[in-house]
N, C-alpha and C positions, 0 to 999 in steps of 0.2 A: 805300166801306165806311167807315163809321162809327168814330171810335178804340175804341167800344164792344164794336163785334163784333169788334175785332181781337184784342181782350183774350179775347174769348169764345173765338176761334178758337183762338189761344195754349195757352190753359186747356183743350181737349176732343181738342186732337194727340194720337195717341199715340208716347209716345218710345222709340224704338228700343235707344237704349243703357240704360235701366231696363228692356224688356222682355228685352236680351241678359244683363243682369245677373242676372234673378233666374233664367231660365233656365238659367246657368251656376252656378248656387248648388245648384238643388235641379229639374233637369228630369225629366219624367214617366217617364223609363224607368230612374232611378236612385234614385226616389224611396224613402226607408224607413220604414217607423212607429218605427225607434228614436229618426229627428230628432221627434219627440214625446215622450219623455223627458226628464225633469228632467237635465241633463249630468254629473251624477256616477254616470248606469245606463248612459251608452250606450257603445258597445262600443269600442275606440279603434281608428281604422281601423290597415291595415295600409299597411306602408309600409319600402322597401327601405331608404329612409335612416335613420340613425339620428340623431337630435338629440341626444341628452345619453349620457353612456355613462358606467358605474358605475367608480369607483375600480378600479385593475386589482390584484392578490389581491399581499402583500404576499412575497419571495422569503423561502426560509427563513433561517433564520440560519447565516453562512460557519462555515464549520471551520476552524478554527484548528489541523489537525492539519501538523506540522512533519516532513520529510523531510532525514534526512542519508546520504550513499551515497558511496562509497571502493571503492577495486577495487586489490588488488594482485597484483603476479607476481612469481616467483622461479625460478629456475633449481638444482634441487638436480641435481650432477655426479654422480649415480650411478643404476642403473638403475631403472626403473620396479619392478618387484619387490623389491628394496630398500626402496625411499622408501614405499609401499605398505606392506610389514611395519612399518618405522618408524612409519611416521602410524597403523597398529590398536596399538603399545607405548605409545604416546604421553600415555594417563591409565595404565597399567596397570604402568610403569615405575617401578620400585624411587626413583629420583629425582627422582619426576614432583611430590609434597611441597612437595619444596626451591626446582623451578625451576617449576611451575606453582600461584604458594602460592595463587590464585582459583580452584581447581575442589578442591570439597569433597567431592565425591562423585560416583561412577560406578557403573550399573548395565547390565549386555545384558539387557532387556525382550524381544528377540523376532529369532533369526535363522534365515534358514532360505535354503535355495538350490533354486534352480530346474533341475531336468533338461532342463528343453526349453532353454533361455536359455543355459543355466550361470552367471549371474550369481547370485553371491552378495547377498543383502540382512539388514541388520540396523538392529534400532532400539536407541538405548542411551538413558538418561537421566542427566543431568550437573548436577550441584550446584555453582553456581555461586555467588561472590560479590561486592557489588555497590562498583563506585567508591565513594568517600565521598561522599555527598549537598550537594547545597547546602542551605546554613542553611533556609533555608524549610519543607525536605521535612525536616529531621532534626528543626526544632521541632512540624512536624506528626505525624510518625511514632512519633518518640519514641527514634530511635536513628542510628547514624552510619550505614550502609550495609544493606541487604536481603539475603535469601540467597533465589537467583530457580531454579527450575527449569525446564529445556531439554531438550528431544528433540531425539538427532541421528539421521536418518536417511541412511543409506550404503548404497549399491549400487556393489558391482565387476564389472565384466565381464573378467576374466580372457583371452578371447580377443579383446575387441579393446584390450584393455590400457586400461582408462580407470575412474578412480574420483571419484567424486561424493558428497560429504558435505554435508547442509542442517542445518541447526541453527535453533531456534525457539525462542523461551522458550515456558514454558506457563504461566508464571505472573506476576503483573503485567501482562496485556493491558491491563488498563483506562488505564493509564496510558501504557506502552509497548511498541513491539515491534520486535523483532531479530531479525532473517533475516540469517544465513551460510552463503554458499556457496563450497564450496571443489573444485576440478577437479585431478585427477593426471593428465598426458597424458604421452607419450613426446614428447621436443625432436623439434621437424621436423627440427632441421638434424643431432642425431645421438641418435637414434629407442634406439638402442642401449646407449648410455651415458649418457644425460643424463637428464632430467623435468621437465617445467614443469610450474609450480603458480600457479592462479590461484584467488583468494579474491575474491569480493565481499559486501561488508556493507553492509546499511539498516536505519539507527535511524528509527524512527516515533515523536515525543510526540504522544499527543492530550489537551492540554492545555484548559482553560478559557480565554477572552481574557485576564482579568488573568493567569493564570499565563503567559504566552507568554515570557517573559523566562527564568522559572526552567527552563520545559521545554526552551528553547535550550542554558542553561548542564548541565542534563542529558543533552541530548542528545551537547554538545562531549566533557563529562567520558567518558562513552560512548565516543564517539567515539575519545576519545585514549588510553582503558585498553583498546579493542580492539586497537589496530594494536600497545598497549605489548604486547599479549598474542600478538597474531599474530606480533611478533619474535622473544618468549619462545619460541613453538611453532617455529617455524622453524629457530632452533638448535638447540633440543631434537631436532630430527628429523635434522640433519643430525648430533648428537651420536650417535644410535642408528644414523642408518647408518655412521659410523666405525666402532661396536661390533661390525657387522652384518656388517662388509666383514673388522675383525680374524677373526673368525670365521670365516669363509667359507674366508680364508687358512688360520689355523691347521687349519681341517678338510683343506683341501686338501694340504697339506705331512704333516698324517700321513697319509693315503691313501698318497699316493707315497712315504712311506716303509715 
């Protein structure tokens, strides 16, 4: 063979790896008329993986809402029925003015008692007024302290001896909120003679970010004119059951006599 025809021979093979190629491109049983489209009509195949994947959606923006929570207990030494009348005298007392000079005003909105239960329920509304503000809020507002209104709702159950008082401002949500709760139980260890009292309170700001600082020091000032005020109540209440207890005596000694 000639170097001629070798050439020739060379040049008329057919090649195996250009015929696997183009067959694996575009073979007759897969074939589509869309690969005959200009490429910005054809359809984009499918496909489990994904190449490129869209920014993921952006979170919303945190709350800066602020949480403050205090729980106290007390032990007053005298009976459940007692501390109960004391604690319904409590705004309604001749000296209540003097020693509770933050509650402006008192109304009973709505009592009424259940036959099936026997628990007694009432709702009252309480005019309250407010710590002195921090500078921020006095040059916004335009004055030193708010006068905020509060719903207290109480329910006694008289047979099993237990009273439960919630209090909630209704006014100034926007800003803040104040939940108290307060519980009258008979002492476990002398059920008879005694009463535990347990109060819990949560101040809520829901401030803006930059205000995060002034809503703290709102919340502390809060904070600290409660418990001043929860002591105020506390004496006050054990002031009314001495009253309560003189009473009781003196009725009893005229009787027997």
């Amino acid at each position: 063979m000639t170097r001629s025809d070798l050439i020739h021979t060379q040049m008329t093979r057919p090649s195996h790896a250009a015929s696997a190629s183009v067959l694996f491109v575009s073979p007759p049983s897969t074939f589509s008329p869309f690969l005959l489209l200009p490429s910005p009509h054809r359809p984009r195949p499918h496909s489990s993986k994904t190449l490129t994947s869209a920014a993921p959606p952006r979170p919303p923006p945190r709350s800066f809402t602020m949480v403050r929570a205090y729980k106290q207990d007390h032990v007053y030494h005298h009976p459940w029925d007692r501390v109960t009348t004391a604690a319904w005298r409590k705004f309604t007392d001749p000296d209540t003015p003097a020693v509770l000079s933050h509650v402006v005003d008192v109304h009973t909105l709505n009592r009424r008692l259940d036959p099936a239960s026997g628990r007694l329920h009432a709702v009252r509304s309480i005019t309250v007024r407010s710590p002195p503000l921090p500078f921020l809020l006095r040059r916004i507002l335009g004055q030193e302290a708010v006068v905020c209104q509060c719903v207290e709702s109480t329910v006694v159950d008289a047979r099993e001896r237990s009273m439960e008082i919630v209090i909630r401002n209704a006014s100034l949500r926007g800003l803040i909120e104040v939940e108290e709760r307060s519980t009258y139980r008979p002492h476990p260890e002398r059920p008879e003679g005694w009463t535990a009292f347990r109060q819990e309170t949560s101040i809520r700001c829901k401030p803006l970010s930059v205000l995060a600082a002034v809503a703290e020091k709102v919340e502390q000032r809060c904070a600290d004119r409660f418990q001043q005020n929860s002591a105020k109540g506390r004496e006050f209440v054990e002031r009314i059951c001495k009253y309560l207890e003189a009473e009781a005596s003196a009725a009893a000694s005229t009787i027997s006599c």
